[in-house]
Backbone as JSON, one array per atom type, in Angstrom:
{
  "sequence": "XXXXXXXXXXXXXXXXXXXXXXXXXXXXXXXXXXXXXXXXXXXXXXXXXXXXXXXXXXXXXXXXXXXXXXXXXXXXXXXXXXXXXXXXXXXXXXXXXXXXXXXXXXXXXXXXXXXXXXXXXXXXXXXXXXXXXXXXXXXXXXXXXXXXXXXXXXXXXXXXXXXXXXXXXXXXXXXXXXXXXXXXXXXXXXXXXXXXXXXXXXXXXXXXXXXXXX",
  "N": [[74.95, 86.74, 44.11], [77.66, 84.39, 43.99], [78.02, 81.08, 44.58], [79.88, 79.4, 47.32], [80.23, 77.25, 46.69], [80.76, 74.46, 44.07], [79.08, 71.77, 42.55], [80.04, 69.57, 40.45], [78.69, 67.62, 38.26], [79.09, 64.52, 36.28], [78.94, 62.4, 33.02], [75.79, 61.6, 32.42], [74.12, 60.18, 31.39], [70.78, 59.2, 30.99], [71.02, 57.87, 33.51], [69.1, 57.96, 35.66], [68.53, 57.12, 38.26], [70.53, 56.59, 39.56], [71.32, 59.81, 39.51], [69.39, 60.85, 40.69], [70.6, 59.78, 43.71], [72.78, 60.57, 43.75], [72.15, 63.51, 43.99], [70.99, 64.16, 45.94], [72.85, 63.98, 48.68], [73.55, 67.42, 48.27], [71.12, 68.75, 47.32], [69.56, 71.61, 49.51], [72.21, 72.61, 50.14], [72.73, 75.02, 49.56], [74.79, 74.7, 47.26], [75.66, 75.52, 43.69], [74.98, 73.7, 41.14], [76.54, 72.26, 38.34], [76.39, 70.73, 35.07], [78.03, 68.64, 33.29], [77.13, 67.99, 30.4], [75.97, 65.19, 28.06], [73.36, 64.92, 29.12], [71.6, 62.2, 28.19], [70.81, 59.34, 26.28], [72.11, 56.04, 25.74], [70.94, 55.19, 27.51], [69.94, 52.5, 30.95], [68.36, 52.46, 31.63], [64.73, 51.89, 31.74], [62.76, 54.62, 30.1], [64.76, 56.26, 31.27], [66.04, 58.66, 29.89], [64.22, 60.62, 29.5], [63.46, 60.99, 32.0], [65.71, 61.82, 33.22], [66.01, 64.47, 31.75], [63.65, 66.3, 32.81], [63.74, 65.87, 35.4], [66.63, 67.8, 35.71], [66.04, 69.81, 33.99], [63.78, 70.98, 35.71], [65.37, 70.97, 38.45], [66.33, 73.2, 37.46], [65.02, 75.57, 36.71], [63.98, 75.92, 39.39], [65.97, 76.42, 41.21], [65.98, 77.61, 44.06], [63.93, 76.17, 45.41], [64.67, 74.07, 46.18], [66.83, 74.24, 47.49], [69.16, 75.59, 45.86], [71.62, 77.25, 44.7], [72.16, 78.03, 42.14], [71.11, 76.06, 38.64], [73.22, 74.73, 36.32], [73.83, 73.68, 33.16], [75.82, 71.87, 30.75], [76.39, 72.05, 27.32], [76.88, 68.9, 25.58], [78.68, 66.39, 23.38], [76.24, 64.76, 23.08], [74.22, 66.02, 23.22], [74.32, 67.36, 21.27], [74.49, 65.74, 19.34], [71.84, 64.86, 18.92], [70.92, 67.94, 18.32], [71.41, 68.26, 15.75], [69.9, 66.28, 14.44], [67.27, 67.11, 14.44], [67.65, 69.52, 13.7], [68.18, 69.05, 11.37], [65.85, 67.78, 10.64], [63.29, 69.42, 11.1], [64.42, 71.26, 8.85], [63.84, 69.73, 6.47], [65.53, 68.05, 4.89], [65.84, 65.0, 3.82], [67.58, 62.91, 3.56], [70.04, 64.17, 4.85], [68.64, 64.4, 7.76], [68.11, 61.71, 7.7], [70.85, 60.14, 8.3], [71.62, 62.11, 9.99], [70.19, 60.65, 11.95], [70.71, 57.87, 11.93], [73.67, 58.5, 13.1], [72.95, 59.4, 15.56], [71.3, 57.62, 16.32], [73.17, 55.07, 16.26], [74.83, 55.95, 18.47], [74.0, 55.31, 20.87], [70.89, 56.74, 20.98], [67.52, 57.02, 21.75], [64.44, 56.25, 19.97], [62.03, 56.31, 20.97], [62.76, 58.21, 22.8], [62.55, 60.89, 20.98], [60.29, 62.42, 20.23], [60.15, 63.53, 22.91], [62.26, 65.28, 23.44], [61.85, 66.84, 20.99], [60.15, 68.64, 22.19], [61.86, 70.27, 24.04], [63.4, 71.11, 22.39], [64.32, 74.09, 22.22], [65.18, 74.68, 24.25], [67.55, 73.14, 24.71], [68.8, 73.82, 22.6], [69.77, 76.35, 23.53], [71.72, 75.49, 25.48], [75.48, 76.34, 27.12], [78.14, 76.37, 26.3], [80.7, 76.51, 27.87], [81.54, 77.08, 31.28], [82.61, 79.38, 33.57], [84.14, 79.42, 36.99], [85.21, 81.01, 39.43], [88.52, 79.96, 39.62], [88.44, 77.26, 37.67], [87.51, 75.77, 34.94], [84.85, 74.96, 32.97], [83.81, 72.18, 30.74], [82.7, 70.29, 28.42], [84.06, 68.1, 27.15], [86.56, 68.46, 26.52], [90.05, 71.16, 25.76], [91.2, 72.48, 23.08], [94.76, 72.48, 23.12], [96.78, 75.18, 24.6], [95.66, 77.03, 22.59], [93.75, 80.04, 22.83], [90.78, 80.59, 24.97], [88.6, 82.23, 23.64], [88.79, 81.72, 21.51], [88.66, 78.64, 21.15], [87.5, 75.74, 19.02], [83.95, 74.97, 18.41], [83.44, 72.12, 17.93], [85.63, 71.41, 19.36], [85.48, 71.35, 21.92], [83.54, 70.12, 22.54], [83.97, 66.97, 21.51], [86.67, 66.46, 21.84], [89.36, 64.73, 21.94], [92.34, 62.66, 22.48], [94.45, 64.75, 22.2], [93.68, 66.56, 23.64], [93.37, 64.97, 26.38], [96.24, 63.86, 26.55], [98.08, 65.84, 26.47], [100.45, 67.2, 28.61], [100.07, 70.13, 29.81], [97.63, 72.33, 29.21], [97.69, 75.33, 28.51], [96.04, 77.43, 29.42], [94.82, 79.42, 32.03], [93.13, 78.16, 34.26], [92.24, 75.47, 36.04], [90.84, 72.66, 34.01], [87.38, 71.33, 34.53], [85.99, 68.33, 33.26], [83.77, 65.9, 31.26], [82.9, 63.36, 29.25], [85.25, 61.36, 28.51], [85.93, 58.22, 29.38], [87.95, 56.4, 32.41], [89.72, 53.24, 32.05], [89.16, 52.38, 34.57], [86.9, 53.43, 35.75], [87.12, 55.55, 37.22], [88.26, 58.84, 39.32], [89.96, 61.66, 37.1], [92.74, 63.48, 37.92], [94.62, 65.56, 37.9], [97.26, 68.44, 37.93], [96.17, 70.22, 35.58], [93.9, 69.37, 34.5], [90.71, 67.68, 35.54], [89.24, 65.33, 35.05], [86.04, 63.72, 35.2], [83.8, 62.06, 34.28], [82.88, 58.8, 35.08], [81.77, 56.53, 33.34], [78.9, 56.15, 33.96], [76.43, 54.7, 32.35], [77.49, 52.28, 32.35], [79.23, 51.76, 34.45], [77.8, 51.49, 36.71], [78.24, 54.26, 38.33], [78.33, 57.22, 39.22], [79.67, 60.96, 39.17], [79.51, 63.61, 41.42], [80.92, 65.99, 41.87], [82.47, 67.9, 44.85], [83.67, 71.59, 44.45], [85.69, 73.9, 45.54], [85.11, 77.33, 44.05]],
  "CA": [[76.21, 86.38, 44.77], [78.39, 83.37, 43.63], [77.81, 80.23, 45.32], [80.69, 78.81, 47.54], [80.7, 75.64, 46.52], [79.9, 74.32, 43.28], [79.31, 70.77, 42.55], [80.38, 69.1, 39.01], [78.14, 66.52, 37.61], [79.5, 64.3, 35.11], [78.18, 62.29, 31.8], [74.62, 61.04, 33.2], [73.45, 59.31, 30.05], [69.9, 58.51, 31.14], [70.96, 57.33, 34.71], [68.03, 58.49, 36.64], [68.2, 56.95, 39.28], [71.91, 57.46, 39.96], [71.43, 60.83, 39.53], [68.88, 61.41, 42.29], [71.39, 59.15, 44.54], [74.12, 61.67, 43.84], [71.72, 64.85, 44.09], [70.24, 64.32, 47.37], [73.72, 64.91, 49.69], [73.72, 68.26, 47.83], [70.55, 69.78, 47.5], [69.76, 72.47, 50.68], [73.28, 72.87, 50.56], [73.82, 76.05, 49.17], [75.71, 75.17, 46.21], [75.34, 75.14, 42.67], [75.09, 72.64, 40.21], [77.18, 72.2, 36.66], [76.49, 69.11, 34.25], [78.9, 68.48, 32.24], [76.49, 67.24, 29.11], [75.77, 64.16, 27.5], [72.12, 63.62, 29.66], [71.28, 60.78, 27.5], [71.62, 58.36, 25.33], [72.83, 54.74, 26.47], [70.0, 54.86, 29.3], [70.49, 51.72, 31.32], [67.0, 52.03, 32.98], [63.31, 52.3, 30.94], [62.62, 56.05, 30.66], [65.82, 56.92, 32.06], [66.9, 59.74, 29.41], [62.92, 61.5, 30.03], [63.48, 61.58, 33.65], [66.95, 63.02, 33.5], [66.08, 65.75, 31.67], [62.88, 66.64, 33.23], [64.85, 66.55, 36.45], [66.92, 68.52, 35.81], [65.03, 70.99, 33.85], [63.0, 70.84, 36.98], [65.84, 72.21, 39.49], [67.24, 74.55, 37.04], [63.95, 76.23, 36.75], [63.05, 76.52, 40.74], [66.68, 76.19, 42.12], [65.92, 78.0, 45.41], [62.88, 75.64, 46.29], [65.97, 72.31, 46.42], [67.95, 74.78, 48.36], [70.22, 75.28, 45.42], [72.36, 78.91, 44.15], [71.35, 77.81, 40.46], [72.07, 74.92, 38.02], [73.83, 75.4, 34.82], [73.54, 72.59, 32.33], [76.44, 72.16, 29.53], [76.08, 70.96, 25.81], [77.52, 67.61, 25.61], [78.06, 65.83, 22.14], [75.07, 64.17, 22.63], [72.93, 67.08, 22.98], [74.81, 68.36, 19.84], [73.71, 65.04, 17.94], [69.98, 64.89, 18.82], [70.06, 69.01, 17.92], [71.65, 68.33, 14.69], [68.95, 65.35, 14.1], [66.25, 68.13, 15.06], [67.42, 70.53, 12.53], [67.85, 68.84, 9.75], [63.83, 66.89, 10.7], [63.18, 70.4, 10.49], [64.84, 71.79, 7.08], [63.11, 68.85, 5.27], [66.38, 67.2, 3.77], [65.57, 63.68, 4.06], [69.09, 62.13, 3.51], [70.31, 64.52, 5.81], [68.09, 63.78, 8.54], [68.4, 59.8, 7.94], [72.38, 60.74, 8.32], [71.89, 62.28, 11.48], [69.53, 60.09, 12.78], [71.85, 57.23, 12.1], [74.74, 58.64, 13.76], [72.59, 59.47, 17.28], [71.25, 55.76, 17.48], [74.42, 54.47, 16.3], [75.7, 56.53, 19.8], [72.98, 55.09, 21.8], [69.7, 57.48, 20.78], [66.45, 55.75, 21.92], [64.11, 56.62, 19.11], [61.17, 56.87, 21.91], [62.71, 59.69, 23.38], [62.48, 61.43, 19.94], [58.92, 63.5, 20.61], [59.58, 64.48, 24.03], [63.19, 65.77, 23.04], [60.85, 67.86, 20.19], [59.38, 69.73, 22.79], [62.45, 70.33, 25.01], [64.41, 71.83, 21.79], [64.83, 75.44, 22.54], [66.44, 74.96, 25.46], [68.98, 72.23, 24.38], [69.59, 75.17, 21.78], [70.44, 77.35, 24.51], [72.64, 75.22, 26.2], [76.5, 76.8, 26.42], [79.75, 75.18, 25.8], [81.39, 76.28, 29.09], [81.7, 78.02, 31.91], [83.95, 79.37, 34.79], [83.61, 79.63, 37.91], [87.05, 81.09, 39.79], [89.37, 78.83, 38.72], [87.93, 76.03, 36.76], [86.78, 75.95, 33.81], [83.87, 73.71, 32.98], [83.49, 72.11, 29.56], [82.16, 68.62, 28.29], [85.04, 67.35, 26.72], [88.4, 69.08, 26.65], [90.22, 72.13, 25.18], [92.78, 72.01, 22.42], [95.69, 73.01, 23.85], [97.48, 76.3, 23.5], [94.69, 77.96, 21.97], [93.1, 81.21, 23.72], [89.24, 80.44, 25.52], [88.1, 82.95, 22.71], [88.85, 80.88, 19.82], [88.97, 77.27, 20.76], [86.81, 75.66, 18.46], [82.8, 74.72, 19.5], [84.03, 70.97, 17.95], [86.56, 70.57, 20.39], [85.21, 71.56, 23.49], [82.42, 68.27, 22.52], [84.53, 65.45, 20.79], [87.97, 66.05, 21.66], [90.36, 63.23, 23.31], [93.55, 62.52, 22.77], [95.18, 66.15, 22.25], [93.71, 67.66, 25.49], [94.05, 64.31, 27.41], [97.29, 63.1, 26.43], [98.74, 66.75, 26.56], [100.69, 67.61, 29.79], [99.05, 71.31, 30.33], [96.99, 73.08, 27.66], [97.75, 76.62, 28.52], [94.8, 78.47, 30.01], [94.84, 79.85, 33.42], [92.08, 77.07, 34.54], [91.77, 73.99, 35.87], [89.3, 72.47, 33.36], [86.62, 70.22, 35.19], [85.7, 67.75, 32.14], [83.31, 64.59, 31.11], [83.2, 62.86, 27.7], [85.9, 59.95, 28.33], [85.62, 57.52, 31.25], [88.89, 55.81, 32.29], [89.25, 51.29, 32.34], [88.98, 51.6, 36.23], [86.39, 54.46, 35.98], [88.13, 56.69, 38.29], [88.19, 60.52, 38.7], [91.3, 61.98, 37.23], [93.39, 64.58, 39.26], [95.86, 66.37, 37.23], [97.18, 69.76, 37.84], [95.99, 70.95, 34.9], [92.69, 69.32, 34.65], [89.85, 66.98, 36.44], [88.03, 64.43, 34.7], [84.97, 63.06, 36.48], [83.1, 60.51, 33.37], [83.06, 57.35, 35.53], [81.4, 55.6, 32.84], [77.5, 55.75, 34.62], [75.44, 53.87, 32.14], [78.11, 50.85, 32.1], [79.95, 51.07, 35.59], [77.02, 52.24, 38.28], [79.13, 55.03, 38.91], [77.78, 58.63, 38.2], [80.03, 61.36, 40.05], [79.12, 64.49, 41.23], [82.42, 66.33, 42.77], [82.21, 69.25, 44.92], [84.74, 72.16, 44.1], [85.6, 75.43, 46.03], [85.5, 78.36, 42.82]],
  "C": [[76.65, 84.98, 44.33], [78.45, 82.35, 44.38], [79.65, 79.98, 45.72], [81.62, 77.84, 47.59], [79.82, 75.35, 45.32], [80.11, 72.47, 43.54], [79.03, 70.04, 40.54], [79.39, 68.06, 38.69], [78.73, 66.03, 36.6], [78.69, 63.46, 34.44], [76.97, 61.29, 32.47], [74.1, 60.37, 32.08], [72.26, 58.49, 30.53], [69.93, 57.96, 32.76], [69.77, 58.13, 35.69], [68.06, 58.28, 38.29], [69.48, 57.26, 40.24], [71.92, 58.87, 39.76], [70.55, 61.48, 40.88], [69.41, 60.86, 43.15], [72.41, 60.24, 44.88], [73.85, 63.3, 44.16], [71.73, 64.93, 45.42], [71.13, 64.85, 48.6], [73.63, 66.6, 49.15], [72.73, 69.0, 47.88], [70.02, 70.48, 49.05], [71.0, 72.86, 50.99], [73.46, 74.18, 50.3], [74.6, 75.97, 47.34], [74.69, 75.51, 45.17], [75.8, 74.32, 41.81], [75.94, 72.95, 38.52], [77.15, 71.09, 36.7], [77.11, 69.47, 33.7], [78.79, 68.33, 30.86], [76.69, 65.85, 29.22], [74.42, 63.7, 28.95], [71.6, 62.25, 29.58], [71.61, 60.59, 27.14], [72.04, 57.15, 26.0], [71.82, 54.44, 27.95], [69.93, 53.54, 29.83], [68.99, 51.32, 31.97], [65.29, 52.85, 31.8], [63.14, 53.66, 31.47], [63.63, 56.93, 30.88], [66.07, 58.75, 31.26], [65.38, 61.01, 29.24], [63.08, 62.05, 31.35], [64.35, 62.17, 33.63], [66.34, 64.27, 33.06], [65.17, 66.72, 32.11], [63.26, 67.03, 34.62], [65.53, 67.9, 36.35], [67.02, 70.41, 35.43], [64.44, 71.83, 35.69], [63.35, 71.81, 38.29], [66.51, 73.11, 38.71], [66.04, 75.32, 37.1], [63.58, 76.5, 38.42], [64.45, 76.2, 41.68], [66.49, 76.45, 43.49], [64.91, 77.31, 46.5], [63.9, 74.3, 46.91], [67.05, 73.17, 47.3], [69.67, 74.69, 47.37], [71.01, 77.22, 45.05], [71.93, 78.48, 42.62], [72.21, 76.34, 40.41], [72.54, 75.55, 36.32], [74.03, 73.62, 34.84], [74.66, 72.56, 30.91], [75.91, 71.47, 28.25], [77.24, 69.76, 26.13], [77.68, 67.64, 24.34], [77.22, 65.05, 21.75], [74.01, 64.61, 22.64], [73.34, 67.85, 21.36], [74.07, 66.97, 18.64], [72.29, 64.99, 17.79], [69.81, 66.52, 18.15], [70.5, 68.89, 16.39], [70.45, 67.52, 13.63], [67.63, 66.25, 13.93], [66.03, 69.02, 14.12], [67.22, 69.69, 11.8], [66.11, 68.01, 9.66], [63.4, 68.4, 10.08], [63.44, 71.55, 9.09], [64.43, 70.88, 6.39], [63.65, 68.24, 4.39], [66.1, 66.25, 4.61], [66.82, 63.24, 4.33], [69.98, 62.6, 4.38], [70.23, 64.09, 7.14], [68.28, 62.14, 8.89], [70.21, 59.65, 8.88], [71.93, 61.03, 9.98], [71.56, 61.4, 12.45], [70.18, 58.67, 13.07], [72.92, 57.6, 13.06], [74.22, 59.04, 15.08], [72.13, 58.24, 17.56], [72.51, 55.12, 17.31], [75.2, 54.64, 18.37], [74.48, 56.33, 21.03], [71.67, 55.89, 22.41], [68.36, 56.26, 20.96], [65.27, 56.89, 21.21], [62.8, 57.11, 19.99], [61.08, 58.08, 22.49], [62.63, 61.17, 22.49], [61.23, 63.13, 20.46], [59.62, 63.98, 21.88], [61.35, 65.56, 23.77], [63.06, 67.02, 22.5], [61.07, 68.83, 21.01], [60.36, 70.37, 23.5], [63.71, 71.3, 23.83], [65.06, 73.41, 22.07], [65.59, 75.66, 23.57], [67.52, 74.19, 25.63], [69.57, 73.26, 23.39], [70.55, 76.05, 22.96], [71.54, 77.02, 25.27], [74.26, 75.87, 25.97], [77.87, 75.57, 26.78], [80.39, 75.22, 27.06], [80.73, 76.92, 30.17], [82.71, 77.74, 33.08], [83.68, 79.74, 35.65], [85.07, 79.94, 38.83], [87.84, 80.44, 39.11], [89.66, 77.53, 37.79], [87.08, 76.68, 35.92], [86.06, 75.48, 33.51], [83.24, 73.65, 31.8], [83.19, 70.48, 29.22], [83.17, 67.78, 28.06], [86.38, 67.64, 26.49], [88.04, 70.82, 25.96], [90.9, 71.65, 24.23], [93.71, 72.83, 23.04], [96.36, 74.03, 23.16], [96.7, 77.13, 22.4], [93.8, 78.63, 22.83], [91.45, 80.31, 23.81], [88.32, 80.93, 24.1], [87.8, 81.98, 21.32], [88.71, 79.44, 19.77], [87.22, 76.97, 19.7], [85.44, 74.17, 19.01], [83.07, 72.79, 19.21], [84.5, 70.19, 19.17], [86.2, 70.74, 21.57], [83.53, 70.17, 23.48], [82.9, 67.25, 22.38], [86.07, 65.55, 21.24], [88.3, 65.32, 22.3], [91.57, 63.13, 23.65], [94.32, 64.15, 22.66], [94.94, 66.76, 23.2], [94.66, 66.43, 26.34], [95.23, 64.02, 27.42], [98.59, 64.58, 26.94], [99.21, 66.97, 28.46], [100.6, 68.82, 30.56], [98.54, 71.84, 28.98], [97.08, 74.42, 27.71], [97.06, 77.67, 29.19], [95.03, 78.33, 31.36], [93.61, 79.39, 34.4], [92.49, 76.31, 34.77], [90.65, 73.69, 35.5], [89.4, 70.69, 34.07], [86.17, 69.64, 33.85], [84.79, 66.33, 31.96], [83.66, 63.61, 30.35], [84.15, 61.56, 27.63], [86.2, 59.35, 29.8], [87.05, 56.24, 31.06], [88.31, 54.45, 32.54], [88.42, 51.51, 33.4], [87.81, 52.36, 36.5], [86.4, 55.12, 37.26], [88.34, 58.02, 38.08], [89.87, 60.5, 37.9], [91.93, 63.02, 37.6], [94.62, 64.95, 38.76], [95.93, 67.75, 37.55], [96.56, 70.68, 36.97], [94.36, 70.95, 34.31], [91.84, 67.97, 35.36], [89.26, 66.61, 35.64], [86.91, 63.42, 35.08], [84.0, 62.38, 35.1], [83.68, 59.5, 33.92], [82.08, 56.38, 34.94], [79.82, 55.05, 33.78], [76.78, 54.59, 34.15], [76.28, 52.7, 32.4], [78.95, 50.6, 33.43], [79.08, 51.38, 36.72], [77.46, 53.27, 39.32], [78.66, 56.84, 38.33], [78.64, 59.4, 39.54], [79.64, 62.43, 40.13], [80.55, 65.12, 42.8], [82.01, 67.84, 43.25], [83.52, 69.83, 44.72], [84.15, 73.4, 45.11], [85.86, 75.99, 44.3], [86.89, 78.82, 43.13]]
}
């Protein structure tokens, strides 16, 4: 049966401790959980981007003992750069690998969390790009606009910015719940057409977790 109430998580990058701050009204509630992506990266607190994901591993695996309806976990683009770093370690191109591995510390990869990441790969594989829940849509980083659910491309639903945000509806019969860009004031945003909840955690002490009716 479909929980009544879900509750949004947005970009947690390592915040650990803000994240069990923001869990605790919520679990026994009933609902269920959606992250938005981007667990880590930029962790603000020693450890931080181990504990998140062990967390939340943790209640996705035994939701009903936290008193939850499930959790669902999205890809972020920072689960997309550590899995890209992952493969190519794995296919054995060097220059590749250096390449990737560059561009995830560049984006605030803590080289420590490397091994335990390893072990945690198959199920950052698994992670999916959206989902919907009645009337929201729930994706890390936008849509492009005016392009069917079917086809948008797996790119844009990680990195996009200005063409969803700037756009004044994107077409789909959703309000998409979204992370990936955190306003100056880090503030939700509340548009008819979509909800952006990245209040900038690692850098404003602000991690949100919004409940929604489906």
């Amino acid at each position: 049966m479909p929980a009544e109430r879900v509750v949004a998580i947005g970009d947690v990058h390592g915040c650990a401790t803000l994240l069990e701050q923001e869990l605790q009204p919520h679990l026994h509630s009933g609902a269920e959980l959606i992250i938005l992506g981007d667990l880590f990266d930029r962790a603000p607190e020693p450890g931080g981007d181990l504990r998140v994901l062990e967390r939340v591993r943790q209640l996705q695996q035994e939701p009903g003992r936290h008193g939850l309806a499930g959790v669902t976990v999205l890809r972020g683009n920072h689960e997309q750069m550590l899995l890209d770093l992952l493969e190519a370690e794995r296919g054995g191109d060097r220059a590749r690998a250096a390449a990737a591995r560059g561009l995830w510390r560049s984006n605030g990869g803590d080289p420590g969390f490397l091994p335990a990441a390893r072990e945690h790969r198959r199920w950052l594989e698994a992670l999916p790009h959206t989902a919907i829940r009645g009337r929201h849509l729930f994706v890390h980083a936008g849509v492009r606009p005016w392009v069917r659910l079917e086809r948008q491309n797996p790119d844009d639903l990680l990195w996009i910015r200005r063409p969803f945000l700037e756009a004044p509806e994107h077409g789909l019969p959703y309000t998409v719940v979204h992370g990936h860009t955190f306003r100056p004031d880090f503030r939700i945003t509340r548009l008819p057409h979509r909800i952006g909840i990245d209040t900038g955690a690692y850098c404003s002490g602000r991690l949100t977790a919004l409940p929604l009716t489906p």
